[in-house]
Structure formats: C-alpha cells, structure tokens
N, C-alpha and C positions, 0 to 999 in steps of 0.2 A: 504494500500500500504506500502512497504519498502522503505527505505532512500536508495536511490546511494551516495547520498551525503550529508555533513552537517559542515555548518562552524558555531562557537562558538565566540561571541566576547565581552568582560567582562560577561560576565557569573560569578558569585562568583569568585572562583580564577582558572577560564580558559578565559586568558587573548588572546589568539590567537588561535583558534580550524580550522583547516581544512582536512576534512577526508574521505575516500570514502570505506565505511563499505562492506563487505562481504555482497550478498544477504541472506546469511542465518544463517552462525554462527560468529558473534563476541566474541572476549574474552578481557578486559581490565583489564590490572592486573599492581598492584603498591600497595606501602604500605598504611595503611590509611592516609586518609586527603590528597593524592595526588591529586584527583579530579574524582576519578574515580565515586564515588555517581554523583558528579555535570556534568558529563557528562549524566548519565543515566535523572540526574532530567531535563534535557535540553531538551531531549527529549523529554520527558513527557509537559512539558509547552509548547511544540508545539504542543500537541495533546488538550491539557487541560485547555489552558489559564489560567493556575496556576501553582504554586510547590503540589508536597507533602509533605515538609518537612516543610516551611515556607509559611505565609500568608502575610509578609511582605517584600514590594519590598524594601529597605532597605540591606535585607538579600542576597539580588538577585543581587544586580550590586555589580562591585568588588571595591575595595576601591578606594577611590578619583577619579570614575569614574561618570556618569554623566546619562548613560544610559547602557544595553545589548541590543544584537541584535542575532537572530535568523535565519539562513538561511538553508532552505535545498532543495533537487530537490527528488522525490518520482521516485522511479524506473519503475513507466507508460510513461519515457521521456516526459511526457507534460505538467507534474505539480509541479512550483517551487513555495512555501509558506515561506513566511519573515515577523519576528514579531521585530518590536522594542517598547522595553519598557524602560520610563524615568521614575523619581520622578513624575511624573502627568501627561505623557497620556503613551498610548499604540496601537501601529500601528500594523495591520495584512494588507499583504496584499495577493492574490493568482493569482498569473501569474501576477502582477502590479493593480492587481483590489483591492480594498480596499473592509475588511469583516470586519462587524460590530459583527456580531454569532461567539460563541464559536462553537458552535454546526458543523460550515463549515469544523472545523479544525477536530473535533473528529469524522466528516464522511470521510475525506480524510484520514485521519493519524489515526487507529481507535490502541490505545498501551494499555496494560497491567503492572503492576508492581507488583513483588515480592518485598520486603526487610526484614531487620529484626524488623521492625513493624508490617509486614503484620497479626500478629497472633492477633491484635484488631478487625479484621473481626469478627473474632469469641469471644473477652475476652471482648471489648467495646461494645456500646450501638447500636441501631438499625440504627442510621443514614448511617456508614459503609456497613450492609447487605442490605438495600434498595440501594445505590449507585451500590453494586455488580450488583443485580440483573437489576437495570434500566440500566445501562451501554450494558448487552445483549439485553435488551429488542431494547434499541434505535437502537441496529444495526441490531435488525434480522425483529423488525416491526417498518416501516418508518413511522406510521401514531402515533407511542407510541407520538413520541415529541409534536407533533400536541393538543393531547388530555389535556399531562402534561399541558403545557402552559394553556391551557384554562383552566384548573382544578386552577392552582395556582393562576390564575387572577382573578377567581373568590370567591378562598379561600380569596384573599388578598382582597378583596371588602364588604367578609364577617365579617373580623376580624378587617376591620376599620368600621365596624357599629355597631359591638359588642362592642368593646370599648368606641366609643359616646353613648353606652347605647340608641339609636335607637329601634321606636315603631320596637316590637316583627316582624310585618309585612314587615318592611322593611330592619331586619336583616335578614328574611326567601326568600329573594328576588334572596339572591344568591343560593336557594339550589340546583332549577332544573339545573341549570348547572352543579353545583356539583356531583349529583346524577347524572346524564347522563354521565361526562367523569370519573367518579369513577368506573362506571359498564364498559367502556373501557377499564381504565388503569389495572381492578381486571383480564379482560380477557386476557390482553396481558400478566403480570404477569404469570399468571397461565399457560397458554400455554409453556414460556419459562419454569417455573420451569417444568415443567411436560419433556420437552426434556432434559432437564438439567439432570435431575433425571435418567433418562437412562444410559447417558453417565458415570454418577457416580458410580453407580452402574457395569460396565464393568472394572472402571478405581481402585477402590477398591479391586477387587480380585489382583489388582497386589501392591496397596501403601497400602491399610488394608484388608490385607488378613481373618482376624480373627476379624472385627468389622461391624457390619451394618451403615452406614451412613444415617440418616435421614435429608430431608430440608423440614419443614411443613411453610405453607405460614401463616402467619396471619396477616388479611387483615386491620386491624387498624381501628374497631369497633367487635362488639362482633359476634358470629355465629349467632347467633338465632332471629336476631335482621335484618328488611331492614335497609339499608343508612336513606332511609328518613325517614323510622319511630324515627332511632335513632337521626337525627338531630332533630328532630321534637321536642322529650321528655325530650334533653337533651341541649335547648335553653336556659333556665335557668341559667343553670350550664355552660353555652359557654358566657352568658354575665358576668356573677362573674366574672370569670378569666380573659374575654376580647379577648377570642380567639378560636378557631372550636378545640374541641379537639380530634375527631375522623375521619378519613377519608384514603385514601390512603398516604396519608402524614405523617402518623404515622406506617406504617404498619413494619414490619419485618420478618425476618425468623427462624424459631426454628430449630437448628442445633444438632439435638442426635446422637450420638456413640453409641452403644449398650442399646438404649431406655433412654439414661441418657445425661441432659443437657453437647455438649460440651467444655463450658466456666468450668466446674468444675470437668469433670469427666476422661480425658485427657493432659499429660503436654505439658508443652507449645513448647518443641518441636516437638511434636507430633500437636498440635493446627496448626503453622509452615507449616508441612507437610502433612491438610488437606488443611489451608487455598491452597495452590500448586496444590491438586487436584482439589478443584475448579473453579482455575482460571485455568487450564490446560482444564478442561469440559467445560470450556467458549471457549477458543479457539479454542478445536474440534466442538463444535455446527457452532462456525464463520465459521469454513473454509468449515464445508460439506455445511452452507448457503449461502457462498458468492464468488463471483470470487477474491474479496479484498481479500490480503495479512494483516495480524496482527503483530504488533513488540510487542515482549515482553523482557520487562528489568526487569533480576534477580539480583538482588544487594546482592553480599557476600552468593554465593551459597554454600559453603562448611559451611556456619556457622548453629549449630544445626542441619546439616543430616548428618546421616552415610555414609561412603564410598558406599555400599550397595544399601540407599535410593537415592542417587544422582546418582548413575548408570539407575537405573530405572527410574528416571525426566528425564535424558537426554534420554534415549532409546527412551520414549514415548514423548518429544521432538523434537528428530529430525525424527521424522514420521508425523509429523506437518506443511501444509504451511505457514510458520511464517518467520520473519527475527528475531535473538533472538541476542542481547548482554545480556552480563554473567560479574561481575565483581568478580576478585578474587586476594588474596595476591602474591600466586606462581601460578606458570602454572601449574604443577603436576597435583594440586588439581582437575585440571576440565578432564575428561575425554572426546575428542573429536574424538574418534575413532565413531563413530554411526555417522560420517559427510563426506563427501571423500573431500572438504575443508574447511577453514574457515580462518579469520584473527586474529592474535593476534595485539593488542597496547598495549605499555607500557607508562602508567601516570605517572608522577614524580613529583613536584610542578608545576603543572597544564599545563605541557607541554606533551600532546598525542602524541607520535610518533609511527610509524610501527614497526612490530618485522621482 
C-alpha cells in the first residue's frame, strides 16, 4: 500500500513532520543534511523495523530527545500503523492493536530503496543479495516466511549443539528439519529468480543495451552434493568451527555482465544503474502479483546517472503501480513530465514544507 499520510516526530533532525504525499510521484529537494535522506529513512523503519543507514537507536532520536515516533495512515483508508521507539522499548501498533512481527509491517507497507550505497548489492558480500532476493520471495510466496522461520530455528538448535560438542547423534537431530524446509526455501528461491530473470532480460534492452545480464542462484552447499548427504560428511568440520556451515543460509547470487563477474568487470556507476534494474524487476514482478501498491524511495537520483539514464528510470517508473518519492538538490534535475501530477516538498533544516 501507499502512504496518504505521514507524521514524523524527533526522527534524527525532523523535529515536527506532517505531510500528505502524492499517490504516486513525490519529489523532496533541499541541500544536503537538510533531512531529506531522514525522511526517506523514516519510511523505511516503518516498513522495516530498522534504519538502513544506522543500527543504533542513539542515531535515530534527535538530540536531547527521549524517544521518535512514527505515524502514518496507508491509502486503503483503513489502515493506520504507529511505531514509537525509546532508548529501551519499541511500540508498533496497527489500527491501536499492538504487533509484536516485523514481518506485519513489511506485508502492509511492502518499500524498496535506492541510494548511493545501493551498489554493495552487487560490490559487498552475499548477505545483501540473499536479502534482495528473500524480500521478493516473502511477498510473492506467503508460505516463504513460514519455512525461513523453521529453517532458522532449527539451524539455531543445531549450532548450539555443535558448539557443546554434543554426541554426533544429537547434533544430526536437527537435520531432517533442515533438509525438508531447505528443499522449500531452494524452490521458492528459484521460482522467483527464474520470473525475475525474464523481467531483466526485457528491462536490459533498454538500461544495457549492449550487455547480457546474468543472476545464477547458488544455493549455499555445492551442486553435486544432496543437503543431507552434505551435512552428513561435513559434521566434523561443523563441530570444529561450532556452526552449520552450509545450507540456505549461506547461499547467494552470481551477478555477470557479459559472462564476467559484476563486482569487477563494470564501474561503479554502472554497478548503480544495474543495482536500479533490479530493484525496478522486483517491482514489476510485485505489481503484475499483487493488488498491493509498493513505495519506492530513490535517495539522490541524479547522483552517478546521466541525464539520459535517469530519463529512462523514470519513463519505466512511472509505468509502474508504485507511490515513489525521489530526493534531489534542485528540481530541474528530476524530470517529471512521464507523470500528469505529482508533489514537490522543500526540506531545509528539517523543516518539510509544500512547494
């Protein structure tokens, strides 16, 4: 769903936020450090029960403040979600009902974010590319969540019996579980990248024209090898270190450009403006799968694409059912002709007003 509405209150340095956003194009523009990030990240911690930028609430309430609070009403008119967070708790509630699941927030508010980090999708380590892809998976198969959870409960049952050094027997106690929501988790995986991969491949001829885009799944044990055989062989080498070292939990995605890894063979504003296709092929798959609307927040669009490439994001943007804020320095920059309206806000020291 999209936000009608969204109040901010000590949020970093958005000391008073009250706003009633465009259903489908926003634009907030102001110099840096005005707050224009901390509104997009505001967002996001209602979808996410977290920041992307910081992991400390510290960083998140504004100075000599005590708590933030989080209000918005979702454009179904019947669902309003309110998060307050202090120095040691943190309250969600939906429609006045109190949610203990992250997960309630990111099926109602289902968000996306670009920024000018987003090119560690592709430069950093696996845990990023696995996030990408579970993110789709959770929203297009309802039973993904279901399986994760068991999977990880029972990893985590495993790996406190490897570490007591536990008879061999009673660390192999957790496998069948393992092995059973592993062959789930691999098939729901594979099903999305395989849609995924279509969409890419359409979206390509227009962001890389001249480049084959590869995502090969690898599933976080070897090809040639069952689940169980391989936990079986490699119990050993799971008690040394004190922890399951192969399973869905480790898997990733291989990302090639023209048969050649993308972490090295691509610069990095080019990295930029695949990670964008991707997260744009996630969007297209949500909307043809869902009646839900998706908000995606582009933080600092102009920065690292051409005039050219940022015409073509937006074209194939606003062809999308999505509600999208955009943050930028000037207005110029942002091309919103492909929209028949949209709202501008101007941030200044943490003061959002209308343009």
């Amino acid at each position: 769903m999209g936000l009608s509405s969204l109040e901010i209150i000590t949020f970093r340095n958005l000391h008073s936020v009250n706003i009633k956003p465009n259903a489908e194009l926003n634009l907030l523009i102001g110099e840096n450090a005005a707050g224009k990030t901390s509104f997009l990240e505001a967002i996001f911690y209602l979808s996410y029960g977290r920041s992307f930028r910081y992991s400390q609430t510290k960083h998140l309430i504004s100075h000599d403040e005590e708590y933030f609070r989080l209000i918005c009403n979702l454009d179904d008119n019947k669902t309003r979600i309110g998060l307050e967070k202090s120095y040691k708790n943190q309250l969600i509630r939906v429609n006045k009902q109190a949610v203990s699941r992250i997960s309630e927030l990111s099926t109602l508010l289902p968000v996306l974010i670009l920024h000018p980090d987003s090119h560690q999708l592709i430069s950093s380590g696996p845990e990023n590319r696995r996030q990408f892809m579970d993110w789709g998976v959770f929203h297009v198969e309802h039973q993904f969540i279901i399986s994760w959870k068991k999977y990880k409960k029972a990893l985590s049952q495993r790996n406190a019996s490897l570490r007591m050094k536990q008879d061999d027997k009673l660390c192999s106690l957790w496998d069948i579980e393992l092995i059973e929501h592993a062959s789930i988790i691999e098939k729901y995986r594979l099903k999305y990248l395989d849609d995924i991969k279509i969409i890419i491949n359409d979206l390509s001829k227009e962001l890389f024209p001249d480049h084959k885009i590869e995502l090969i799944y690898k599933k976080g044990w070897p090809d040639d090898i069952e689940y169980k055989d391989h936990l079986k062989s490699n119990l050993y080498k799971d008690k040394e270190k004190g922890y399951t070292q192969s399973g869905p939990h480790r898997a990733d995605i291989k990302i090639n450009v023209n048969g050649y890894p993308a972490q090295s063979s691509i610069s990095r504003g080019q990295q930029k403006k695949l990670v964008t296709l991707l997260k744009i092929a996630q969007l297209t798959l949500f909307s043809k799968i869902s009646e839900r609307r998706c908000i995606l927040l582009f933080d600092d669009l102009p920065a690292e694409l051409d005039r050219d490439n940022q015409d073509k994001i937006m074209s194939i943007l606003s062809k999308l059912n999505i509600q999208l804020f955009i943050t930028a320095i000037e207005l110029n920059q942002i091309n919103t002709g492909y929209w028949q309206n949209h709202k501008v806000f101007h941030v200044e020291h943490g003061v959002i007003s209308g343009i």
